[in-house]
C-alpha positions as CSV (number, residue, x, y, z in Angstrom):
1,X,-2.9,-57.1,-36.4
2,X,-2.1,-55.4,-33.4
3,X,0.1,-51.6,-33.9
4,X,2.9,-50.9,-31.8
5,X,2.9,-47.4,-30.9
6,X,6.6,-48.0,-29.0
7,X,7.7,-49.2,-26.1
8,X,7.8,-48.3,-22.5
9,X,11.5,-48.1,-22.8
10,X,11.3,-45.1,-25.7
11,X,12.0,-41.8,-23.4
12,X,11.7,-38.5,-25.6
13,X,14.3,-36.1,-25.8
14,X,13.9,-32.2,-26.1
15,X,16.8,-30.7,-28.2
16,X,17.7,-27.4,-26.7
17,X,20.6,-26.3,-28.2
18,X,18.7,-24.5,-31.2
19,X,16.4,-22.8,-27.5
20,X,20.1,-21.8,-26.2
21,X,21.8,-20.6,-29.2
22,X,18.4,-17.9,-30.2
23,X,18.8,-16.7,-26.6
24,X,22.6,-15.9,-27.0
25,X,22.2,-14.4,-30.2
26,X,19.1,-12.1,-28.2
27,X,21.3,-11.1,-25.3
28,X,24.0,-10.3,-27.6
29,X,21.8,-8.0,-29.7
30,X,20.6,-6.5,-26.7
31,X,23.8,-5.9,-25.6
32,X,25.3,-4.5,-28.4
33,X,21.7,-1.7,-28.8
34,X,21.6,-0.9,-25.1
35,X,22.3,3.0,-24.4
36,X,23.7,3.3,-21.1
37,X,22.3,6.7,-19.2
38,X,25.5,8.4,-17.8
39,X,24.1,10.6,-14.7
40,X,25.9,13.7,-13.4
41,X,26.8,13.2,-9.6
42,X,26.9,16.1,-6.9
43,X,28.2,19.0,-9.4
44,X,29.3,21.4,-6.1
45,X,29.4,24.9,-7.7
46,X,32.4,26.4,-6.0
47,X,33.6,30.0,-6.2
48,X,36.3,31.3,-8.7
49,X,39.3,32.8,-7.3
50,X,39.9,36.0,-7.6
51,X,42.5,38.2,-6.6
52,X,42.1,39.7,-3.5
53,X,41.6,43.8,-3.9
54,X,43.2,46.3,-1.1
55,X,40.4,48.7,-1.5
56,X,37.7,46.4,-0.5
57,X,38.7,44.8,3.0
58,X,36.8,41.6,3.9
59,X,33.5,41.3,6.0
60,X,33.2,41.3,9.8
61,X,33.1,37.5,10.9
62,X,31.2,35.7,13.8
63,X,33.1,32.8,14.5
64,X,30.7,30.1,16.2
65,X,33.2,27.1,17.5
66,X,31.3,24.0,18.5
67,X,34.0,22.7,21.4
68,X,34.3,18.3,22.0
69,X,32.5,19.2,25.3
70,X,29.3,20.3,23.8
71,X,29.5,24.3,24.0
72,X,30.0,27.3,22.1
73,X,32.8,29.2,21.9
74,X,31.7,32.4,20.3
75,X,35.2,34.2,18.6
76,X,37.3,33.0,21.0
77,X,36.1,35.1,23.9
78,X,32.9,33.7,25.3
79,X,31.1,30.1,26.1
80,X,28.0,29.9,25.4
81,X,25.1,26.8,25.7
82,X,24.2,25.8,22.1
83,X,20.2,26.4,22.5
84,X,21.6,30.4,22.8
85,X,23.1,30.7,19.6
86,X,20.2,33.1,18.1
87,X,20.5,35.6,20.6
88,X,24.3,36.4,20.0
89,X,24.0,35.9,16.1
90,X,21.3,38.4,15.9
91,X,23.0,40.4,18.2
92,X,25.7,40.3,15.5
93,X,23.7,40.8,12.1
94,X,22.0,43.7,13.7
95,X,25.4,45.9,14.1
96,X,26.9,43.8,10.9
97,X,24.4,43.4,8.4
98,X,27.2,42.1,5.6
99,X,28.7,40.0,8.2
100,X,29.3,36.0,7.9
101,X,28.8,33.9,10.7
102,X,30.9,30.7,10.7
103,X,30.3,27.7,12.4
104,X,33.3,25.4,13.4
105,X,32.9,22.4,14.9
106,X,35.9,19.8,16.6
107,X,36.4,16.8,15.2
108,X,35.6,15.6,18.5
109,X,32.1,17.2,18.9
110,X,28.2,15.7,18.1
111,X,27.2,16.4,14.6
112,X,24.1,17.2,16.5
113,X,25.0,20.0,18.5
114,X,27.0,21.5,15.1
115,X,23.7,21.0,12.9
116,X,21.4,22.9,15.7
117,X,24.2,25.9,16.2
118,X,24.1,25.8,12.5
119,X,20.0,26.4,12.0
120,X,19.8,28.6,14.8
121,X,22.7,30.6,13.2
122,X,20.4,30.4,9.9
123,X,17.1,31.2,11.5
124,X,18.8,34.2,13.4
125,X,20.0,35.4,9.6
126,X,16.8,35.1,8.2
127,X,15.3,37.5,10.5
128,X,17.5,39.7,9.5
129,X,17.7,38.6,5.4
130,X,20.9,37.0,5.2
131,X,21.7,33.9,4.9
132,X,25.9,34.3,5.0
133,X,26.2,31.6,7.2
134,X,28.3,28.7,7.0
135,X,29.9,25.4,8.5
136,X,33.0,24.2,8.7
137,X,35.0,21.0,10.4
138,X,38.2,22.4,12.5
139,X,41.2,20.4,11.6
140,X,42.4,20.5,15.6
């Protein structure tokens, strides 16, 4: 007597609904226990205002205004190239030593040239041991 193991024609199935319904019930417990790690962006720490006091008038100021063309204009009065920023700044923290220096630049003009007026502007305080130096974008 011969067995008959099945047919040719007999294809196997794979049930996988009990597969999909364990991962569903995973991703939803994972879900649910997750913690979720809230980071703090850029916190800028600005000053408070305070009220501004008649017996203490404010420090001298350098203003360093990096024009569309590519040059300094140094309070107004002067043009100077950008690679002789240090000179004048140093010029200026040596008869102001609580001065600020304050660099300006026009909408118009190379971020470049602003960032290198700026560190020579820093590296000319730092001789000196200030660092009151700061940038600004004009709104002209």
């Amino acid at each position: 007597m011969r067995r008959r193991f099945g047919s040719q024609n007999d294809e196997t199935e794979v049930n996988v609904t009990p597969l999909l319904d364990i991962v569903f019930i995973m991703l939803i417990f994972f879900i649910v226990t997750a913690t979720f790690v809230y980071e703090d962006g850029f916190n800028p720490q600005t000053p408070e205002d305070t009220p501004p006091d008649e017996n203490n008038p404010p420090p001298p100021s350098l203003l360093l205004y990096v024009q569309a063309d590519g040059f300094v204009s140094v309070d107004d009065a002067r043009i100077i190239d950008p690679g002789s920023t240090q000179p004048v700044v140093s010029e200026f923290f040596a008869s102001n030593p609580q001065g600020v220096v304050i660099v300006s630049a026009a909408p118009k003009s190379k971020v470049g040239v602003a960032v290198s007026v700026y560190d020579e502007a820093m590296q000319a305080g730092r001789s000196v041991g200030t660092t009151s130096v700061t940038i600004t974008k004009s709104s002209e």
